[in-house]
C-alpha positions in Angstrom: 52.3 -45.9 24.6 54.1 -42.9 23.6 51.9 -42.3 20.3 49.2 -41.8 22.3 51.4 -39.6 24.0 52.5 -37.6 20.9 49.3 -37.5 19.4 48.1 -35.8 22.8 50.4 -33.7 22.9 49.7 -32.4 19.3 45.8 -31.9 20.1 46.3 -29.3 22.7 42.8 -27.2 23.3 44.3 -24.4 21.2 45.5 -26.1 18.6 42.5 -28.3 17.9 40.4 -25.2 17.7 42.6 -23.8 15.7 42.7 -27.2 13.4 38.4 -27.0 13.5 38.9 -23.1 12.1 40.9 -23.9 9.4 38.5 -26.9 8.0 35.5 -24.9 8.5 36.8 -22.2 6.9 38.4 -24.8 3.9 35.3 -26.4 3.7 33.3 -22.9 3.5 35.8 -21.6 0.6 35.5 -25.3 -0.9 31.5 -24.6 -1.1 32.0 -21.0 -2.5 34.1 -22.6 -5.6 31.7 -25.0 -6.2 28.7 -22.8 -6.1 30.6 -20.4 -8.9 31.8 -23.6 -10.6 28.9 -25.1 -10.9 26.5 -21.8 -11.3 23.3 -22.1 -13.0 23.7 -20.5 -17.2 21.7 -17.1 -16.9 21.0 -17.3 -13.1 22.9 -13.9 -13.4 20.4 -12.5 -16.1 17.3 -13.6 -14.4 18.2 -11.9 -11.7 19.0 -8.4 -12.8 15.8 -8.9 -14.6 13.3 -9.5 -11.8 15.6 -6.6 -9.9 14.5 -4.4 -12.8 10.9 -5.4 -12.4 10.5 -4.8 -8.9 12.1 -1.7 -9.4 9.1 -1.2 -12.4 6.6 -2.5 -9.4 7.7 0.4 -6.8 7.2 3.0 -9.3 4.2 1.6 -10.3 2.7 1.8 -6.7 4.6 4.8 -6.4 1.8 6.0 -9.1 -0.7 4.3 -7.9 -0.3 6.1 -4.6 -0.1 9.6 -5.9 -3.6 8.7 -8.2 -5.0 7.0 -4.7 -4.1 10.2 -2.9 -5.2 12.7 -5.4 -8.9 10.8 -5.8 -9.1 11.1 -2.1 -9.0 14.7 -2.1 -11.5 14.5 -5.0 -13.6 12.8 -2.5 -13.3 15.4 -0.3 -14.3 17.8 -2.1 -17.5 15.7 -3.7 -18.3 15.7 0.1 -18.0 19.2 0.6 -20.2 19.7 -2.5 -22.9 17.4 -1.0 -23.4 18.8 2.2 -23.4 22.1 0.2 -26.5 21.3 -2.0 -28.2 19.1 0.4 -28.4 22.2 2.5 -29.5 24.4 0.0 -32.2 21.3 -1.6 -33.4 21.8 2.2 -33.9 25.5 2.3 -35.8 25.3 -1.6 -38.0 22.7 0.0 -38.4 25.0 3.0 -39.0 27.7 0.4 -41.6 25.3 -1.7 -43.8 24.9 1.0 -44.1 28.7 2.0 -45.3 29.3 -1.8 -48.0 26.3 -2.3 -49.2 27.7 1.6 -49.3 31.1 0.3 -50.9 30.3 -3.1 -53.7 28.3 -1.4 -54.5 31.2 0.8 -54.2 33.3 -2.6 -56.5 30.4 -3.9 -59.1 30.9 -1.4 -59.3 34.7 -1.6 -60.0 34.6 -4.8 -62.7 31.8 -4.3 -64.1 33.9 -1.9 -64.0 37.3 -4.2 -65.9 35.2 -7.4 -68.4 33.9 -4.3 -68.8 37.7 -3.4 -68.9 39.1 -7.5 -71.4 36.6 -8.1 
C-alpha cells in the first residue's frame, strides 16, 4: 500500500527522534505552566520564611559552637587547676604527718622530763 509506504517514509530514525524531542520537551514546558498556573497561595512566603529560619538555626549553632568551644577551654583550665591542688593537698598531707610524728616525739620528751622533775 503506498500509505504505508508514505507514512514510512515520514518516520525515518532521525526524524522520529526528533518528533519524541519535541513532545517531551512540549509536554515538560506543558508541566512547567501548570505547576505556575496552578501554584499553591503563599507557597512562595512559606518558603522564604523557613529559608530565614534555617538561616536563624545556623547562627544559632554557630553560637552554640563558639559557647561549646569556649567552655571546653574552661574545662581545661579547671583540669589544670586540679592536678595543681591535688598535688599540693598531697605535699600538705605529706607535711601533716611530719608534724603529728614530730609532736608525738615532742609529746614524749616532755612525758619523760615531768617523769624525771617528779
Amino acid at each position: 500500500t503506498r500509505s504505508g509506504g508514505l507514512i514510512a517514509s515520514l518516520l525515518t530514525p532521525n526524524r522520529s527522534m526528533a518528533i519524541g524531542v519535541f513532545g517531551l520537551i512540549m509536554t515538560g514546558a506543558f508541566f512547567v505552566m501548570l505547576s505556575q498556573w496552578f501554584e499553591i497561595p503563599g507557597l512562595n512566603d512559606q518558603i522564604e520564611d523557613l529559608e530565614d529560619q534555617v538561616d536563624r538555626l545556623e547562627e544559632e549553632v554557630n553560637n552554640l559552637e563558639e559557647q561549646n568551644d569556649r567552655f571546653e577551654d574552661l574545662n581545661d583550665q579547671l583540669n589544670s587547676s586540679v592536678a595543681e591542688l591535688e598535688e599540693q593537698n598531697e605535699m600538705l598531707n605529706a607535711s601533716n604527718a611530719l608534724f603529728k610524728d614530730l609532736n608525738d616525739e615532742l609529746n614524749t620528751s616532755v612525758t619523760e622530763l615531768d617523769f624525771v622533775f617528779q
